[in-house]
C-alpha positions as CSV (number, residue, x, y, z in Angstrom):
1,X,-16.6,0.9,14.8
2,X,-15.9,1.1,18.7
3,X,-13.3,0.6,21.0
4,X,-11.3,1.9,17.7
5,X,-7.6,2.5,18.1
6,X,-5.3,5.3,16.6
7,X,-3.9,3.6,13.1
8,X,-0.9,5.3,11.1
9,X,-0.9,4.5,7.5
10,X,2.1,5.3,4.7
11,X,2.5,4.8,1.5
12,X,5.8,5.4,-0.4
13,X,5.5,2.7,-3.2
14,X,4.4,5.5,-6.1
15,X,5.8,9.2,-6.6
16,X,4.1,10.5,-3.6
17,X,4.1,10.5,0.0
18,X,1.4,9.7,1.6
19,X,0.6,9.7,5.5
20,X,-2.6,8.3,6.8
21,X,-4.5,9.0,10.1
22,X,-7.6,7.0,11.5
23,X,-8.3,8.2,15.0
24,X,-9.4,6.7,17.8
25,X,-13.3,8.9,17.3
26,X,-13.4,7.7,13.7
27,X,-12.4,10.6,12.0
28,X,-9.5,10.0,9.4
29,X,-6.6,12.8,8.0
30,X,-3.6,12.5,5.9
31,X,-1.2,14.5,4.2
32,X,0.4,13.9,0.7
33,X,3.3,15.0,-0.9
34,X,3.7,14.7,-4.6
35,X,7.3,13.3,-4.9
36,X,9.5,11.1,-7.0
37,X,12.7,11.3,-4.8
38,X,12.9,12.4,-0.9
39,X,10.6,10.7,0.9
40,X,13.2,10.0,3.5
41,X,13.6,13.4,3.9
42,X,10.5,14.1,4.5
43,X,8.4,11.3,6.1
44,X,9.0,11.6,9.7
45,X,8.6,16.0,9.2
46,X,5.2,15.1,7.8
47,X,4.6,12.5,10.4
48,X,5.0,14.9,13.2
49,X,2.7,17.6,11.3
50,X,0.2,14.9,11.3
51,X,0.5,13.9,14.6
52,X,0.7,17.7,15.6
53,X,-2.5,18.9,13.8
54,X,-4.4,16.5,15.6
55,X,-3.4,16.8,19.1
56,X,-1.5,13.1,19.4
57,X,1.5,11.8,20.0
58,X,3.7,8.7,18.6
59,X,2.8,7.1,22.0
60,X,-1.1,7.0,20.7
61,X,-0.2,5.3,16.8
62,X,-1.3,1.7,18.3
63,X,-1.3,0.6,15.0
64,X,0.3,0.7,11.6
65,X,-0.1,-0.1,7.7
66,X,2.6,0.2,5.1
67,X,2.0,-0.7,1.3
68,X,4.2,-3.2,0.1
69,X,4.3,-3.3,-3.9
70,X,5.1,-4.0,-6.5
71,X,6.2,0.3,-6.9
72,X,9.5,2.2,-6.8
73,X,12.8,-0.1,-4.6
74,X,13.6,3.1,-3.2
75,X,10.5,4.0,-2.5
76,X,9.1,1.3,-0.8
77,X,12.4,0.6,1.2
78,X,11.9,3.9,2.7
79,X,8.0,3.2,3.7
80,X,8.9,-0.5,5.2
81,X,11.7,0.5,6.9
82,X,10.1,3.4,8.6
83,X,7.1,1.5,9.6
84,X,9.0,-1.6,10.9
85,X,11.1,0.7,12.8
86,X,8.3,2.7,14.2
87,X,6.7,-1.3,15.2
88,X,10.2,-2.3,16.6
89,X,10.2,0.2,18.7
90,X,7.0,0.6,20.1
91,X,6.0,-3.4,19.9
92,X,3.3,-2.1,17.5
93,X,2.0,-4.6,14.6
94,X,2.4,-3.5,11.1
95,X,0.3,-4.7,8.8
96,X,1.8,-4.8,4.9
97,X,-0.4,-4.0,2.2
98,X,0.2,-4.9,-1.1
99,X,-0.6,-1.9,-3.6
100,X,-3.0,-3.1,-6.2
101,X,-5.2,-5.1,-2.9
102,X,-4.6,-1.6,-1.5
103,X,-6.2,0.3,-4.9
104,X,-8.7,-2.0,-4.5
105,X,-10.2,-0.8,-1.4
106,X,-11.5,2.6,-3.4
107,X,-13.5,0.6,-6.0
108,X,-17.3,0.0,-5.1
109,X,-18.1,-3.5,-7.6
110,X,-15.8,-5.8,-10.0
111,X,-12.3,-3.9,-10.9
112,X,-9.3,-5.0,-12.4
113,X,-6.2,-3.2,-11.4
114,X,-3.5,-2.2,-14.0
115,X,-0.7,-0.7,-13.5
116,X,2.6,0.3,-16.1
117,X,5.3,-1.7,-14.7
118,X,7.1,-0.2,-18.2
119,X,9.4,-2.4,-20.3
120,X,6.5,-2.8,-21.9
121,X,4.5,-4.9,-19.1
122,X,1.9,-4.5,-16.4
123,X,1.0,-5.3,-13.1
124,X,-2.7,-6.9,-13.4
125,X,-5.0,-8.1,-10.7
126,X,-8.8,-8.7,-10.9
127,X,-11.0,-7.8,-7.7
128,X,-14.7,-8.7,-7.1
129,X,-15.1,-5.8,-4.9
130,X,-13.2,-4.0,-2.4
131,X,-10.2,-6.2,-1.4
132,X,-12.1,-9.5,-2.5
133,X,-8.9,-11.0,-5.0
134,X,-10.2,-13.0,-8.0
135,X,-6.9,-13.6,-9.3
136,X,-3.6,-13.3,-8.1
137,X,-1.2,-10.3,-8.9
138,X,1.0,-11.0,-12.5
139,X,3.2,-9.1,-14.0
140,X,2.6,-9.3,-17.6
141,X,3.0,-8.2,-21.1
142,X,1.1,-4.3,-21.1
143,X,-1.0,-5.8,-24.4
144,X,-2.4,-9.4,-22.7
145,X,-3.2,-7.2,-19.6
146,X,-5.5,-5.2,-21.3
147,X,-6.7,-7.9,-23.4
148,X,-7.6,-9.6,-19.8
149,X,-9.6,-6.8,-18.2
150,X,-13.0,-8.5,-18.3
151,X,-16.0,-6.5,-19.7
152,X,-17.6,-6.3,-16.6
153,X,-14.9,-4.8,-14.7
154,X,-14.3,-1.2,-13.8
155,X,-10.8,-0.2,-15.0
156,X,-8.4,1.4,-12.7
157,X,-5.1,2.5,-13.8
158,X,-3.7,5.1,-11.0
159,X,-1.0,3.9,-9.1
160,X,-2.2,6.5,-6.0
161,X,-3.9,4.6,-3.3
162,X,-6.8,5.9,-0.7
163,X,-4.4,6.4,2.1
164,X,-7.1,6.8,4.4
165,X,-8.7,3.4,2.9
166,X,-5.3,1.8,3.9
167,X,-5.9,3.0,7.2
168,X,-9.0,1.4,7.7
169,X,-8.3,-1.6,6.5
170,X,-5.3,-1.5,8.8
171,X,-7.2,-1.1,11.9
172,X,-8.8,-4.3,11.5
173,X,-6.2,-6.8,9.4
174,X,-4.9,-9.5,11.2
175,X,-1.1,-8.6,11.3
176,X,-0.1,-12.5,10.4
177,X,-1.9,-12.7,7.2
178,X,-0.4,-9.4,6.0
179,X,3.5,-9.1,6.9
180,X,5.3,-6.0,6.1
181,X,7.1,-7.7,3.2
182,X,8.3,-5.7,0.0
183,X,6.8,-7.5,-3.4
184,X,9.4,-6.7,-5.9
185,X,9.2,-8.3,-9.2
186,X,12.4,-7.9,-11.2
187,X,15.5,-9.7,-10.7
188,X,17.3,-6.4,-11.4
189,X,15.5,-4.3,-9.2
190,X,15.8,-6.3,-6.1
191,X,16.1,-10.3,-4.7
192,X,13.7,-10.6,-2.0
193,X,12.5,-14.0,-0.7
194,X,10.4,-15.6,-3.4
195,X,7.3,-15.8,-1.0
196,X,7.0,-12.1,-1.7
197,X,7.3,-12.0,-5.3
198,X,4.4,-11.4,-7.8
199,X,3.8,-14.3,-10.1
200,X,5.4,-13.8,-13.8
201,X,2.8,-15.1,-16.4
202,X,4.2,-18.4,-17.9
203,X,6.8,-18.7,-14.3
């Protein structure tokens, strides 16, 4: 890739912080913190290590990437906010990445991505390959999500995404067709817009 741009990447939708770095030369760094709670605390500490270690400054981030969900409310209030307010104030476009299109990006053929959303449900979505959506993200009783996973599909079940993946794909994602919008599912976790909610088998 040439002409490539400095891209920040952060992920805060599952217990960890995550900080992604694809530099301007290609080469790529992060930093992750295992973490339930405190990522406030710590984000913009990390950030400036980051930034530190490899001789930049927020004046070079020209770019940024955020996951979006479905994950912890907390958690993925604190990574939205910090990357719209990093964009706000540097014009910068932030591209949102949804978290199981984000898993996605570390599989190399057919995956289906589950994840626990607990109550006894999941979070399933089927992929041809790296970021190519066969389905749409559902929310769904845990037993007919694993009765869905097709044969033929690689399993993945971690709720950690590549955070240097989420970088790359940031550098080149059209900002419009990937807002920085939080996709919650559950009523009594949050009320977002319902253009950024996950589709409820039977809804």
């Amino acid at each position: 890739m040439t002409d490539m741009q400095v891209t920040l990447a952060i992920d805060t939708a599952a217990p960890r912080l995550q900080l992604g770095l694809l530099l301007a030369d290609g080469r790529e760094d992060s930093i992750v913190d295992d973490v339930a709670t405190g990522h406030a605390e710590l984000l913009f500490d990390r950030l400036a290590q980051l930034l530190v270690r490899n001789g930049i400054g927020h004046g070079d981030i020209a770019r940024i990437g955020v996951t979006t969900g479905p994950g912890s409310f907390t958690g993925l209030r604190i990574g939205l906010s910090a990357a719209r307010g990093l964009g706000l104030a540097r014009k910068l476009p932030v591209i949102g990445v949804p978290s199981l299109f984000g898993l996605s990006l570390s599989a190399s053929g057919p995956v289906a991505v589950l994840l626990d959303a607990r109550r006894g449900e999941a979070y399933l979505q089927l992929f041809s390959g790296p970021g190519l959506a066969e389905t749409p993200a559902r929310l769904m009783k845990m037993d007919e999500a694993q009765a869905a996973v097709p044969p033929d599909h690689a399993l993945l079940t971690s709720p950690f995404v590549d955070i240097t993946a989420i970088a790359r794909f940031a550098a080149g994602a059209d900002p419009g067709a990937y807002p920085p919008n939080a996709a919650y599912v559950r009523d009594a976790d949050a009320k977002p817009q319902s253009a950024a909610r996950i589709a409820r088998l039977g809804a």
